[in-house]
C-alpha positions as CSV (number, residue, x, y, z in Angstrom):
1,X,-10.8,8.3,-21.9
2,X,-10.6,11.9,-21.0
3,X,-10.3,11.7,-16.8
4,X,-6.4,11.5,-17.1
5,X,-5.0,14.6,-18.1
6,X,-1.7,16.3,-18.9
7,X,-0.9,19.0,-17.1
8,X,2.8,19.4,-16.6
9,X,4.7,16.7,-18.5
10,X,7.3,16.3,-15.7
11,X,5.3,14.4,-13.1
12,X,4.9,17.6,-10.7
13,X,1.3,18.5,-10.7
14,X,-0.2,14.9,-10.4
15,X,-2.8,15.3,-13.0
16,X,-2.2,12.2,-14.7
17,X,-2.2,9.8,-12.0
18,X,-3.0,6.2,-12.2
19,X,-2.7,2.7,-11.0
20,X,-0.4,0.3,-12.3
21,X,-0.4,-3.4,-10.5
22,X,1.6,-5.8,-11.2
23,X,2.3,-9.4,-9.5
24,X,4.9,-9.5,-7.4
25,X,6.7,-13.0,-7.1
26,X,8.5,-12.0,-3.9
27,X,5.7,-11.2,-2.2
28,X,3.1,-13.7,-4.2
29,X,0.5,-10.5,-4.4
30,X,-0.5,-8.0,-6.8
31,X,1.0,-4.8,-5.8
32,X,-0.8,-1.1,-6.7
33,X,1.4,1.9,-7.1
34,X,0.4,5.3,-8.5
35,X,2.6,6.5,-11.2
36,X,2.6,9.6,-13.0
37,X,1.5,8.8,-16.6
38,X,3.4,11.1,-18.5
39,X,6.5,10.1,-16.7
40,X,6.0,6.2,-17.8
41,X,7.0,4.4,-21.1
42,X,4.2,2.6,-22.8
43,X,7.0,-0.8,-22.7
44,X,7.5,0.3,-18.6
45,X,3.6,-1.2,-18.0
46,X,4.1,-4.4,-19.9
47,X,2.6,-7.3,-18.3
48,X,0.7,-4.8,-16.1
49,X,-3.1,-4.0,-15.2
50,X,-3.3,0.0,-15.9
51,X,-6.4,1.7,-14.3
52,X,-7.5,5.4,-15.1
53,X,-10.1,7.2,-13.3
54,X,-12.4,6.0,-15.7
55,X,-11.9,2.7,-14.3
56,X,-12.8,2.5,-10.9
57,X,-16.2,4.5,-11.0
58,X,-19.0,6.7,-13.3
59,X,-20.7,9.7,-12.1
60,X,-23.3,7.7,-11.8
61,X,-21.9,5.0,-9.5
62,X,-18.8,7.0,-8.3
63,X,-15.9,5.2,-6.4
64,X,-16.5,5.6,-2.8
65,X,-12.9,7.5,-3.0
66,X,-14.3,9.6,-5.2
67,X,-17.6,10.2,-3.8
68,X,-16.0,11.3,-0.4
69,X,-14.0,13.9,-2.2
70,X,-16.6,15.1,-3.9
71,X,-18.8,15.1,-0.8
72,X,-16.0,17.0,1.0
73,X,-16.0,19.4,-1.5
74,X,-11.7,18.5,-2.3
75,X,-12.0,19.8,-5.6
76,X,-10.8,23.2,-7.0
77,X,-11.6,23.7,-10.5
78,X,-11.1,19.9,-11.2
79,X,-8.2,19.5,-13.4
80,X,-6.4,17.6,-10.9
81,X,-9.2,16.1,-9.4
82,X,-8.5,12.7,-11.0
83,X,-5.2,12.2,-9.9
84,X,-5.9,12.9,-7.0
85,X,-8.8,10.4,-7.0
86,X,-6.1,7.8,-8.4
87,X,-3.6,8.8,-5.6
88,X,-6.0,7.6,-3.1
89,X,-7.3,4.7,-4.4
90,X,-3.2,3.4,-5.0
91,X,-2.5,3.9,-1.4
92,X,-6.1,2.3,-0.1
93,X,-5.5,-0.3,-2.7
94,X,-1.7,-0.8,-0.2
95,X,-2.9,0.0,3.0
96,X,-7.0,-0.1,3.2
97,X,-6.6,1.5,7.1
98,X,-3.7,4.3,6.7
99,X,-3.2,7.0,9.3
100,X,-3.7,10.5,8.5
101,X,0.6,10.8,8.2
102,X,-0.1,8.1,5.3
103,X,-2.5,10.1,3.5
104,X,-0.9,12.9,3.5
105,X,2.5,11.4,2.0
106,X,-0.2,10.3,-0.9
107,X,-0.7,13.3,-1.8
108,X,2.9,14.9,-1.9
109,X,2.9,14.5,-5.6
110,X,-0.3,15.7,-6.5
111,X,-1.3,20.0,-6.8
């Protein structure tokens, strides 16, 4: 797996992005959140489904998350590209109808 990357190792830049869900017995649902990799102990995903970039398309078949950025041309050099892509998918995994206010608090994390 080589689609999650390091880039700051202080969860600032967003570059290692992905999904954890867990179930939530409160709420009797599986819950997605986007965490910051490189902030989050191997023991803090325990009983969790962890999905990296790699997980949700291939260039190939891409994600339609990440087809639309890629379409949209939302891509600089591409470094952060996947987090970005895993920031996304979190929140439409929450809220599969935000407003443009939502998406926009999505990306505060990421470069």
């Amino acid at each position: 797996l080589t689609g999650t990357k390091l880039g700051c190792g202080e969860g600032g830049c967003g570059a290692c992005t992905v999904t954890i869900a867990h179930w939530d017995r409160e709420q009797q649902a599986v819950v997605y959140r986007a965490v910051n990799a490189c902030l989050a102990p191997v023991c803090s995903v325990d009983g969790c489904a962890v999905t990296t970039v790699e997980g949700i398309g291939t260039s190939q078949e891409p994600h339609e998350v990440q087809k639309r950025i890629a379409e949209c041309h939302g891509s600089q050099c591409g470094f952060c590209t996947p987090g970005i892509v895993m920031s996304l998918y979190s929140a439409l995994r929450r809220n599969p109808e935000p407003t443009l206010k939502d998406i926009e608090a999505t990306f505060d994390g990421n470069l």
